[in-house]
N, C-alpha and C positions, 0 to 999 in steps of 0.2 A: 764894825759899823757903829756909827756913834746914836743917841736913842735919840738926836735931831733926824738925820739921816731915816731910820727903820720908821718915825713918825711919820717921816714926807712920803715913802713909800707905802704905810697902812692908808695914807689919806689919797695918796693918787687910785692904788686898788679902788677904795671906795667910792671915790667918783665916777672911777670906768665901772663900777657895779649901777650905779643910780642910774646911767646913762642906756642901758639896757634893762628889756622887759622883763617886770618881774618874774616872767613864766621863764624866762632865761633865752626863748627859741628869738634867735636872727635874724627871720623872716622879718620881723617888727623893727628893725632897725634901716630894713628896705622903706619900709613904708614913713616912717621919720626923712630918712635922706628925700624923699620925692615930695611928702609936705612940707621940708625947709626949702628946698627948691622953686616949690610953687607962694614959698611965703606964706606957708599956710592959708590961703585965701583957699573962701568957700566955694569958687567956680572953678577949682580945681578935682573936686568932688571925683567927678568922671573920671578922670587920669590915676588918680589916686586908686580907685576903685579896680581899674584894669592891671595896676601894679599889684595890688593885695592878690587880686585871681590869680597873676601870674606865678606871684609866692605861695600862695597856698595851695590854688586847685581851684578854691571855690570860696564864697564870703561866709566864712559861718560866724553865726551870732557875735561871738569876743572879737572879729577884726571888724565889724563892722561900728561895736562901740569904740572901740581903739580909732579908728577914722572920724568920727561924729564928735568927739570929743580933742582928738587933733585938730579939727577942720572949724574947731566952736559951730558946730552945727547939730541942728536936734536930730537925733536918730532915725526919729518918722521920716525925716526927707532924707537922709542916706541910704534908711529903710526902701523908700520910695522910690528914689532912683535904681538902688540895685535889683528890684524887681520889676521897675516897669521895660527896662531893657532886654529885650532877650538873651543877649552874650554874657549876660551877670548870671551867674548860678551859685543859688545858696544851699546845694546841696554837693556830694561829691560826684563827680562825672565818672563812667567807667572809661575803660580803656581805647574805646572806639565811639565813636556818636554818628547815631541816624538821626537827622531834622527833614521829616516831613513837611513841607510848606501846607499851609491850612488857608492857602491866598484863594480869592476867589473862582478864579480860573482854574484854578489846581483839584480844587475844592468842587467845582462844576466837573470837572472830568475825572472825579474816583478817588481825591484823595482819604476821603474817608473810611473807602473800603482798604486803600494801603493800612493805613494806623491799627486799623481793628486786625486786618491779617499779623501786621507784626505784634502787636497785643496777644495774639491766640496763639501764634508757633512759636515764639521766643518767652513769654512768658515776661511782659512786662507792659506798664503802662505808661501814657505822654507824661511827660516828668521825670520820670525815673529810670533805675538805671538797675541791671540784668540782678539776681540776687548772688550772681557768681562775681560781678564785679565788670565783665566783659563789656557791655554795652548799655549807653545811655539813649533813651529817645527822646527825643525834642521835638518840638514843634514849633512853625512861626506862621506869623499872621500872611507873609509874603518876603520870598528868598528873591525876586525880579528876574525869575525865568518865568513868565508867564506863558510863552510862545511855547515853551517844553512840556508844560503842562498835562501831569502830575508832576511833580520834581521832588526829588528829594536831596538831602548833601549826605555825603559818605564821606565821614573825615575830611572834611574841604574839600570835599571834589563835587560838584553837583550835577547828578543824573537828571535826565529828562524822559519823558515819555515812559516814567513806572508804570508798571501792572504789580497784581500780586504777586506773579511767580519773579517777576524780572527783581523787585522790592528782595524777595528772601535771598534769591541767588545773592544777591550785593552784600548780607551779612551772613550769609553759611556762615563762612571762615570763622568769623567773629564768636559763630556761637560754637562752634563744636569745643 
């Protein structure tokens, strides 16, 4: 190999090194492909943000500046967006998620006594997620089963007419 040749090949390596994140992980070259796509324009924010969740799990702090800074956007409104949404989570999810709706009708008919029982027997709080890893709870302001009322969602599936005992029965499994 002649030392033209081995030069063009040190200098392609190092372009495809530049091209990738310094942290090395190729989750972040998803997120590049979908903000050239969007042309990096800032009202692509949302889409981008459901693409990072999908890669990682969840937004945590570093993809969040990696996007704000993709996006020439300030952080506080990437900030902003991904928490004022409830499908945005900046923390890790467990294995299974309960979202208690906290809608008003829900909320008239007991949901607040569902949250505090799954708070007492399972041993976690709205937000967070089991200390085993097993299960996340959530909450939302209104899931639009109001007619079901209590409701909760079980991995995408949404229960109606919860009580306490009918609430645990739905994550035993989860938790043993």
């Amino acid at each position: 190999m002649s030392s033209a040749s081995a030069q063009k090949a040190v200098s392609e390596k190092t372009q495809a090194k530049k091209k990738e994140h310094p942290s090395g992980d190729k989750r972040f070259k998803v997120l590049d492909i979908t903000m050239k796509r969007a042309q990096n324009r800032p009202d692509a924010l949302i889409e981008v943000l459901h693409k990072a969740q999908e890669a990682f799990g969840y937004l945590e702090e570093d993809v969040l500046i990696y996007v704000a800074r993709g996006l020439k956007l300030p952080l506080s409104r990437v900030y902003g967006v991904a928490t004022f949404y409830h499908l945005f989570s900046l923390k890790p999810s467990g294995a299974h998620t309960c979202v208690v709706c906290l809608g008003t009708a829900c909320y008239v008919k007991g949901a607040g006594v569902l949250l505090d029982k799954l708070a007492e027997e399972a041993h976690v709080q709205q937000g967070e997620t089991t200390a085993d890893g097993k299960m996340s709870l959530v909450t939302a302001r209104c899931i639009g089963a109001c007619g079901l009322a209590p409701a909760a969602v079980f991995d995408g599936k949404v229960m109606g007419k919860q009580t306490p005992e009918s609430i645990m029965d739905n994550v035993k499994e989860w938790l043993e």
